[in-house]
N, C-alpha and C positions, 0 to 999 in steps of 0.2 A: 373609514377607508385609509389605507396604510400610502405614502406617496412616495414613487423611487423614482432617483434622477437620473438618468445616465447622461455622463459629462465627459467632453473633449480632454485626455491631459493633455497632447499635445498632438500636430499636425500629425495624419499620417503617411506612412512610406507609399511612394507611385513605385506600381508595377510597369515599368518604361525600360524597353531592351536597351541599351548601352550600346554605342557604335564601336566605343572601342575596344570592352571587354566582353560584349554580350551577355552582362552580366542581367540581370529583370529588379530589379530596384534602386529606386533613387530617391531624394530626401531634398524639399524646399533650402533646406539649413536653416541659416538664419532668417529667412525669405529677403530676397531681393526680386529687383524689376531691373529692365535697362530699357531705358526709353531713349527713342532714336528718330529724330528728326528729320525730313525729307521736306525740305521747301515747307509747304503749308502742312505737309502729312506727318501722323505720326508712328512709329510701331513699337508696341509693349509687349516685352517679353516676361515671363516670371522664367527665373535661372533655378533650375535646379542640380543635383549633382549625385554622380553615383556612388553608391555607398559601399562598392567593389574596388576602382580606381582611383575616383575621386574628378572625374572629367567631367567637365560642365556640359550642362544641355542648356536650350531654349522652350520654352512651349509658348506659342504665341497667344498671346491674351488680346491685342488688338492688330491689327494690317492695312496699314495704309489708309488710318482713318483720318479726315479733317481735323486740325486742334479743335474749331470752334463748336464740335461736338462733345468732345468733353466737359462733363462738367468739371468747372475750376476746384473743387475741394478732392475728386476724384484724380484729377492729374498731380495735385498737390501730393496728395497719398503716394502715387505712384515713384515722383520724387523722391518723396522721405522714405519709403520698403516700409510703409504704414501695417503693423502685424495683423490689422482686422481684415483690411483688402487681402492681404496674402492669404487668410484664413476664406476671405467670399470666393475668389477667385478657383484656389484650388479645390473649393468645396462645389463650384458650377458644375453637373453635371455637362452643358453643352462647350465648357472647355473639354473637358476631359474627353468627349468624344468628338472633337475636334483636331485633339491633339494625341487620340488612340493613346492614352493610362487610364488604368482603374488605378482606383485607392485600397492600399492595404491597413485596414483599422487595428491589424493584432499588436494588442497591446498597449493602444492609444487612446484609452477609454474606461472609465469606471463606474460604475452602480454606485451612488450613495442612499443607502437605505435608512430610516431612521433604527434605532434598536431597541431589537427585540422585547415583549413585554410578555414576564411568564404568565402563566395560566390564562392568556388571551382565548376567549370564545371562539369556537368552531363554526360554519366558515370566516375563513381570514379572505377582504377583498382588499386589493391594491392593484393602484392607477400608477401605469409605468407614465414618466414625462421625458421626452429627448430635448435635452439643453442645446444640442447640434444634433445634426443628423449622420448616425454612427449608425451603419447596420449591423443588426445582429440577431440572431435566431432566437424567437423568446422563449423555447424551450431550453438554451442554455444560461438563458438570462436568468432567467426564475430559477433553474438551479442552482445558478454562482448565490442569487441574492438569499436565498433559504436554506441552503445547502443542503438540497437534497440529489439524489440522480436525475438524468434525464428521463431515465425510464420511468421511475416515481413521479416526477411531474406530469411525465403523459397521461397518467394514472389517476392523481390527485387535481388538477388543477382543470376550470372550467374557463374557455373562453372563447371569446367571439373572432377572432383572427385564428389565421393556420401557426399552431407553434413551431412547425419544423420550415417556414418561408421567411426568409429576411427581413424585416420591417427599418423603419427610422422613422415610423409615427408614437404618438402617445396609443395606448391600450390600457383596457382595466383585465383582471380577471379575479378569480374566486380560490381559493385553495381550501379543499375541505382536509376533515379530518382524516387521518389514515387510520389502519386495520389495525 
């Protein structure tokens, strides 16, 4: 069994309309937080900015929470714009729908396959593995990584998930031989 990783290269762009230019994407950047103090309370924001203007936004990550709720290594992170929290955070789905953006993955993402061995036996099975969770159609995946068509995949290859629905889980499947 052949094993392919699809891996983060780097944050994706948020679909987030713009107040000032209405422009639809905007970019963590470097990832920052600003944390903001209220008596005992705190509120965390992750800053992002648009990639039309350049005008800062807010997506609130916490509101008006107790400090003593925080965990102390978690607030610390927040402090320093810790790049793994920036990565958990904007990858939380109930931020995101909290804060109405999706994430746009094009081009933030790569297949590493190992390579190719000629005269390999027919059928060929490989276990996709997702290092993060990057959606993506597995009928374009198994294209990119074999290089074949999409239509040829639909054709050639066997597998237990729908190829043409989004996944961001691990799958195996089969590729037989063609005609």
């Amino acid at each position: 069994m052949l094993p392919w990783v699809v891996r983060r290269t780097r944050l994706p762009l948020l679909w987030l309309r713009c107040v000032g230019c209405r422009s639809e994407s905007a970019t963590t950047g470097e990832g920052r937080f600003r944390v903001n103090a209220n008596g005992k309370l705190l509120d965390v924001w992750l800053l992002v900015r648009c990639v039309s203007c350049g005008r800062t936004g807010k997506l609130t990550v916490h509101e008006r929470t107790p400090v003593g709720s925080f965990d102390p290594a978690e607030l610390d992170g927040y402090r320093a714009h810790d790049p793994e929290l920036v990565a958990s955070r904007l990858l939380d789905p109930l931020l995101a729908r909290r804060n109405r953006f999706t994430l746009d993955w094009k081009d933030a993402w790569r297949l590493d396959t190992p390579p190719a061995r000629p005269g390999e036996a027919w059928p060929v099975q490989v276990e996709v593995v997702f290092a993060d969770p990057v959606p993506v159609r597995p009928e374009r995946l198994i294209a990119q990584g074999l290089g074949l068509s999409r239509s040829e995949v639909l054709h050639r290859v066997k597998c237990d998930i729908p190829l043409r629905r989004p996944t961001s889980t691990g799958f195996a499947f089969t590729v037989m031989a063609g005609d």
